[in-house]
C-alpha positions as CSV (number, residue, x, y, z in Angstrom):
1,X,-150.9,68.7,36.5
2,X,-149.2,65.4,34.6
3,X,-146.0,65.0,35.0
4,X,-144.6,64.0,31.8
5,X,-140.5,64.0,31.5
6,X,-140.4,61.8,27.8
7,X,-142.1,63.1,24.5
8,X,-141.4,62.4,20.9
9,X,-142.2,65.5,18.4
10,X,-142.4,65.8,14.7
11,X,-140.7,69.7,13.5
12,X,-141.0,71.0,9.8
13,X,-139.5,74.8,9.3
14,X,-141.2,77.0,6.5
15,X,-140.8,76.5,2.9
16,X,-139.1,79.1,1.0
17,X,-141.5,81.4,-1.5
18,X,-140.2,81.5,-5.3
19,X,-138.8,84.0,-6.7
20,X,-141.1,86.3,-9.1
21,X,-140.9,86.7,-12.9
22,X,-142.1,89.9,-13.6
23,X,-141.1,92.9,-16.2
24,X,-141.7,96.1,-15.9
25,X,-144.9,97.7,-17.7
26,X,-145.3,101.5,-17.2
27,X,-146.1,104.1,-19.6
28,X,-143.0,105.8,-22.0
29,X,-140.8,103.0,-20.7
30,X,-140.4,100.1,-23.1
31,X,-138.2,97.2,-22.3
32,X,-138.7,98.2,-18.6
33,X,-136.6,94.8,-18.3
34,X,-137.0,92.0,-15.4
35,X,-138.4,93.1,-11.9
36,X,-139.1,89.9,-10.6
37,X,-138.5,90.1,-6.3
38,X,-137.2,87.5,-4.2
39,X,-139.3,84.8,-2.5
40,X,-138.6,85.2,1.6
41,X,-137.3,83.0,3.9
42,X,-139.5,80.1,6.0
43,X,-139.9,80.0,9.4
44,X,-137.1,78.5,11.6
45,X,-138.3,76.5,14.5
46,X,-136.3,77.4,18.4
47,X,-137.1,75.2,21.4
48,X,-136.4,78.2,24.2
49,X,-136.3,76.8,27.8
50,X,-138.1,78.5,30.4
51,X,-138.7,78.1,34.1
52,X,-142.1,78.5,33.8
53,X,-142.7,75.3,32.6
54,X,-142.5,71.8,34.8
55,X,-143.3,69.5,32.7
56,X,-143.3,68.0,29.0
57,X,-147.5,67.7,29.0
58,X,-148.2,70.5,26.4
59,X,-145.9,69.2,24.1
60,X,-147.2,65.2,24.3
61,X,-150.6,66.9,23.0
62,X,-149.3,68.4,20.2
63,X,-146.7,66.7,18.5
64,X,-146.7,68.0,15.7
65,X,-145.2,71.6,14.8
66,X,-144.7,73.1,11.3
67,X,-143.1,77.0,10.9
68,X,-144.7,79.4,8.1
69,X,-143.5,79.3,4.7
70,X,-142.1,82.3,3.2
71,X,-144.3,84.4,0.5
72,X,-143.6,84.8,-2.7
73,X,-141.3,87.7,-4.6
74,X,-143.6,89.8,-6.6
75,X,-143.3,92.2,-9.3
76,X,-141.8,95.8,-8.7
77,X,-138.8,94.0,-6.9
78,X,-140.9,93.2,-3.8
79,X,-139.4,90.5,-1.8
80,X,-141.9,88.2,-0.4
81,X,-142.5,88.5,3.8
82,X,-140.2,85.8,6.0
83,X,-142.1,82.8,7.5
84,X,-142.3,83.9,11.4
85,X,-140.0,81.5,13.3
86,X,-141.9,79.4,15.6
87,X,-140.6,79.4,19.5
88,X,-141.6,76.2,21.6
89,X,-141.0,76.5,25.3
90,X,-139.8,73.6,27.1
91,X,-138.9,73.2,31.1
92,X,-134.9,74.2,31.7
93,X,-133.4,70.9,31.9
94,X,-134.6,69.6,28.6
95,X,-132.5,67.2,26.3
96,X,-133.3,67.8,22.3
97,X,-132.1,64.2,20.9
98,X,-132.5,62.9,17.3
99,X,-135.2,59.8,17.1
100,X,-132.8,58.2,14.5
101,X,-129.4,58.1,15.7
102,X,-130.2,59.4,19.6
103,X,-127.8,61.6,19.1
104,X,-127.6,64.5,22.2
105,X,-128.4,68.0,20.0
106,X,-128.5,70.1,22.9
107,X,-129.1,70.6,26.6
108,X,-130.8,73.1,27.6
109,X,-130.1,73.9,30.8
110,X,-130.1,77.7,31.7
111,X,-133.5,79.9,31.3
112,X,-133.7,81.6,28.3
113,X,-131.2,79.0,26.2
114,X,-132.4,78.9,22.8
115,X,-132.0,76.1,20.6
116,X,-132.5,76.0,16.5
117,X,-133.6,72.6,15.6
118,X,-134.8,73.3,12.1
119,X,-133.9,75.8,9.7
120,X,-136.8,77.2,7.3
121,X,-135.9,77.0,3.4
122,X,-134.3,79.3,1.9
123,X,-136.2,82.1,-0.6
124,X,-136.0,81.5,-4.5
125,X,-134.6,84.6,-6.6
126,X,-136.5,86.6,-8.9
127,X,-135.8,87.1,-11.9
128,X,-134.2,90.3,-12.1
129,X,-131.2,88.4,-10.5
130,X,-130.8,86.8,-14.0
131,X,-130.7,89.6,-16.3
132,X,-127.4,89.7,-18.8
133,X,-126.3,91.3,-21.5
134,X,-127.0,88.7,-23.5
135,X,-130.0,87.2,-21.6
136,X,-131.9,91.3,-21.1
137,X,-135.4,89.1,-20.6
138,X,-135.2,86.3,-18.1
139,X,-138.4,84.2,-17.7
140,X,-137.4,82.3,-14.8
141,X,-136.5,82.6,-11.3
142,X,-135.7,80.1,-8.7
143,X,-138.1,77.9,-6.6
144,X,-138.2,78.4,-2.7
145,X,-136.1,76.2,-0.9
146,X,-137.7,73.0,1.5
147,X,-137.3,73.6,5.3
148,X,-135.4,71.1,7.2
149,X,-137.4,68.9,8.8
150,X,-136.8,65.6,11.7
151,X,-138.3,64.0,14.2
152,X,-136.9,64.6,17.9
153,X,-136.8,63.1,21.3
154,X,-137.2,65.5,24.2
155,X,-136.3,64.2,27.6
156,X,-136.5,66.7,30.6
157,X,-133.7,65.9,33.6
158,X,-134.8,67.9,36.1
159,X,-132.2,70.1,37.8
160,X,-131.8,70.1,41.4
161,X,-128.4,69.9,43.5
162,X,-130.0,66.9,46.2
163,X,-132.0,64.2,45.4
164,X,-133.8,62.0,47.6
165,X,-133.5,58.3,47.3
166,X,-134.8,55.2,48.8
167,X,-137.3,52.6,49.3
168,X,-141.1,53.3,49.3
169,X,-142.0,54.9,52.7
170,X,-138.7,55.8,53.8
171,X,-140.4,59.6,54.5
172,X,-139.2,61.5,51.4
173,X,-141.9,63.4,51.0
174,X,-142.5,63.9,54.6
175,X,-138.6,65.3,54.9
176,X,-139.3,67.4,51.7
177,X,-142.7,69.1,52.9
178,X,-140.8,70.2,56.1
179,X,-137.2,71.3,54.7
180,X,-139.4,73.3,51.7
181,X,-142.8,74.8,50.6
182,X,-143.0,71.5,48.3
183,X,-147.1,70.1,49.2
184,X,-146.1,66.2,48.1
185,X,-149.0,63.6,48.9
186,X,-148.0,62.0,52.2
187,X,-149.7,58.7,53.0
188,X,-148.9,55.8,55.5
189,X,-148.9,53.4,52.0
190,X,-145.8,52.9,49.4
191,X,-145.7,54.3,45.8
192,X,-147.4,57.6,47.3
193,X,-145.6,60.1,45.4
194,X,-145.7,58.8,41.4
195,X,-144.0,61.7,39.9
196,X,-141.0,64.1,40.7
197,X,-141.3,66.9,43.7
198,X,-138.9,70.0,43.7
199,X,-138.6,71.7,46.8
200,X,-136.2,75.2,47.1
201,X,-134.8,75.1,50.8
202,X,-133.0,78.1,52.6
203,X,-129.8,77.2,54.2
204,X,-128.8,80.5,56.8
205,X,-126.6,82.1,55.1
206,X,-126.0,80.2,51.7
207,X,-127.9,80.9,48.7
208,X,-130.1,77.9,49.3
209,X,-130.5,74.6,46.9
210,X,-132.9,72.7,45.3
211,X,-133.9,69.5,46.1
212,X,-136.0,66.8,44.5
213,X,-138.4,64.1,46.1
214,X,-138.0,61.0,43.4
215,X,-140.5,57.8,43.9
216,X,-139.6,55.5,45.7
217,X,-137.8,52.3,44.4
218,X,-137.8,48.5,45.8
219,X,-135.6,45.7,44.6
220,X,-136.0,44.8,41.1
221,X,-136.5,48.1,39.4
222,X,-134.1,47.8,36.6
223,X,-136.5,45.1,35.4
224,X,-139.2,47.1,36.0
225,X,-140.3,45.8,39.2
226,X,-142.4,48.6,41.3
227,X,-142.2,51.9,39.1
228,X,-138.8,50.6,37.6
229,X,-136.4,53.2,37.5
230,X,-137.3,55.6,35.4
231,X,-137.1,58.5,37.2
232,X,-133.6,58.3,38.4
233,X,-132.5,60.1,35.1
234,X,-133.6,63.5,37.2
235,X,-131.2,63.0,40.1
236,X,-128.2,62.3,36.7
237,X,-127.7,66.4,37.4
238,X,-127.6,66.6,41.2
239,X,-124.7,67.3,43.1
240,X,-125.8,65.0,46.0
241,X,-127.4,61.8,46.9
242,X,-129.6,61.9,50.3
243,X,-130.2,58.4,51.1
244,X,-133.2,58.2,53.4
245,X,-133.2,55.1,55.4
246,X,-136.6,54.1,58.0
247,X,-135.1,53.2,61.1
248,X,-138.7,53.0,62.8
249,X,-139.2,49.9,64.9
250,X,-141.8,48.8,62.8
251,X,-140.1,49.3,59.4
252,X,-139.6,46.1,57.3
253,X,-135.9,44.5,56.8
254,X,-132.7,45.8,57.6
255,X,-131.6,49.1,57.4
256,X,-128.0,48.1,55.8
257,X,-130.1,45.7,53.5
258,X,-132.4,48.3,52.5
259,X,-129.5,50.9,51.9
260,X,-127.7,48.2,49.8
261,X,-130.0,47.4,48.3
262,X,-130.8,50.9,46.5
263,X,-127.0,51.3,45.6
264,X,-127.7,48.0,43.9
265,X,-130.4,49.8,41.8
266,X,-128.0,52.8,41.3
267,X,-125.2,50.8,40.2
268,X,-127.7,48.8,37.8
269,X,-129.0,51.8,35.9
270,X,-125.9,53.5,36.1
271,X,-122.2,53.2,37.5
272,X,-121.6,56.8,37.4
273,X,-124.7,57.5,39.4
274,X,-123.5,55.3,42.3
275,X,-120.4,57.7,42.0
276,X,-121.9,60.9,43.4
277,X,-121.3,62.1,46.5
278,X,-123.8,60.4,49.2
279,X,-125.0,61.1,52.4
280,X,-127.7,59.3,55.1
281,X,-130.8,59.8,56.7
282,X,-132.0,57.5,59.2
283,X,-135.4,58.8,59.2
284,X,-138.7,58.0,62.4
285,X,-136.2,58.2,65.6
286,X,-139.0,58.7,67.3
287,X,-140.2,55.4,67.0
288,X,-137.0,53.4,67.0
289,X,-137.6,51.5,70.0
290,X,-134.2,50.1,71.5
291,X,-132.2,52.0,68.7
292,X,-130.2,48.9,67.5
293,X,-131.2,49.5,63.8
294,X,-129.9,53.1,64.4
295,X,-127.0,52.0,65.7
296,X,-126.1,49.5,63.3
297,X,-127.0,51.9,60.4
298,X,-124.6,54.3,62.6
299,X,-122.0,52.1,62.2
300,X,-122.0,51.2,58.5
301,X,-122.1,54.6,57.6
302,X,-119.0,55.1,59.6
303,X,-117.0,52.2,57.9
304,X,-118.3,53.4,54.2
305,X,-117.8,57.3,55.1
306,X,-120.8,57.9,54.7
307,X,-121.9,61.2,56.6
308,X,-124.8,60.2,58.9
309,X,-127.8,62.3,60.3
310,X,-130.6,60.6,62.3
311,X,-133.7,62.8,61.5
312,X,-137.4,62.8,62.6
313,X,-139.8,64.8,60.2
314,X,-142.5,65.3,62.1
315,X,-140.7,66.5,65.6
316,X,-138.2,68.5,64.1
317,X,-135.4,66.3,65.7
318,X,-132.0,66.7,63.6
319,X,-133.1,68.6,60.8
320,X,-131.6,71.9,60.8
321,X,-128.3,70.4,61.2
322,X,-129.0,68.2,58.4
323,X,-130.1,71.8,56.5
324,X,-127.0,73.1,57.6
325,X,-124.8,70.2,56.3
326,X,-126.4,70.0,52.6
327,X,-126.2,73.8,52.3
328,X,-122.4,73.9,52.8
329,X,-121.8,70.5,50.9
330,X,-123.5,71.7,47.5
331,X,-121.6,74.7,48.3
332,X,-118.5,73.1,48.2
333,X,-119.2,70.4,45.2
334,X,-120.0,73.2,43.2
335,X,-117.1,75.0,42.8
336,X,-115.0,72.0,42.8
337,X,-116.9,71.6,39.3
């Protein structure tokens, strides 16, 4: 399936039926008087978040969404039917924005969460409403009222308490597969994963957490360079950044460069980002030959306080007591907020 996380959408809620003028015409009753109904309401339109939906991709198709009008009063003081409000699911983790000011309408982020972005107009009154003592015979009523209508931004942040950082290669996806049931594509090339992973992993006894694979990113990616940043809004939410580092002997630069170099990128798209707790991975210690980019990664982490785990995917090496560690620590962040 696409993975699309950005959509702008187009919403128009129900006109409003008119009112009715009508008078009363039955047999041995003259001047029956008015009996005009009222015209009913249109259809709102509610953006309802729901887990199961990943992704933005229906929407993009159809961007355009207009409720039911309301129907018209009629005579014998029958109100006219309400437009039906029109529901439109959307992932949990959705942003409602408006595409004129960008002002933040709502966030939707618990399942179920409803949302009303447009009201339908309301219905006109017949013209029974009208009737006076010195007006016994009204022949008018009112007009339906317009439904509200805008145009909206929807950006989905995905919500997940780790997220996975680092340069292309640096075994994300690899770490993720193993920790979780997540199936990312795993090549020996960069750029392999182009979209978002979620993985659920269980942690013993803890409830578990959520953790998210996001592509990779190389120097140069608030310009755009690589796949630019873009998806770093969906790790904005997470309680956690796990940097993963390739300590392999074959991996390309430094390992404090390469680390830096990502909290460069952070800081770039956004200072409060670089904020959030962090923690390390050197990742392929089965490979590292004479271990000095281990230990010198070892011995950054120390001097930043970074917590430090050496890991190796494919063996197993180090990973349960990473498991262990990220279970307690979202534990804790969470009910410090």
């Amino acid at each position: 399936m696409q993975f699309v996380d950005r959509v702008k959408i187009y919403v128009k809620a129900g006109d409003g039926g008119r009112g009715c003028v009508s008078f009363r015409r039955e047999k041995y009753v003259p001047r029956g008087g008015p009996n005009g109904g009222d015209g009913g309401r249109g259809g709102h339109i509610i953006f309802r978040a729901s887990k199961d939906i990943n992704t933005l991709l229906d929407i993009k198709y159809q961007q355009h969404y207009r409720a039911e009008k309301g129907q018209h009063g009629m005579g014998k003081d029958m109100h006219g039917k309400n437009g039906k409000d029109m529901f439109i699911p959307v992932p949990v983790g959705t942003l409602v924005k408006d595409a004129l000011t960008e002002e933040i309408l709502t966030d939707l982020v618990k399942e179920g969460q409803e949302f009303l972005a447009v009201k339908g107009g309301r219905g006109g009154l017949g013209n029974t409403h009208f009737k006076a003592p010195t007006r016994q015979a009204p022949k008018f009523a009112q007009p339906g009222e317009h439904g509200e209508e805008r145009t909206l931004n929807l950006e989905l942040k995905l919500l997940a308490d780790v997220g996975l950082i680092g340069l292309p290669n640096a075994g994300k996806s690899t770490l993720i597969s193993v920790v979780s049931s997540a199936k990312p594509k795993i090549a020996d090339y960069p750029f392999t994963t182009l979209v978002p992973v979620l993985g659920v992993v269980r942690a013993g006894r803890s409830k578990g957490f959520v953790i998210a694979d996001i592509p990779g990113m190389i120097e140069g990616a608030h310009k755009g360079t690589g796949l630019g940043f873009q998806f770093l809004r969906h790790v904005e939410r997470t309680s956690i950044l796990l940097h993963l580092v390739d300590i392999s002997e074959g991996a390309e630069g430094d390992p404090v460069r390469n680390l830096e170099k990502i909290n460069q990128e952070l800081k770039l798209y956004s200072p409060l980002l670089l904020g959030k707790p962090q923690a390390v991975v050197g990742t392929k210690t089965d490979i590292i030959g004479n271990g000095k980019k281990l230990d010198k990664l070892a011995r950054y982490c120390k001097r930043k306080k970074y917590d430090f785990f050496p890991v190796c995917a494919v063996t197993g090496e180090g990973i349960k007591k990473l498991i262990a560690y990220l279970g307690a620590r979202v534990e804790e962040l969470k009910k410090v907020s």
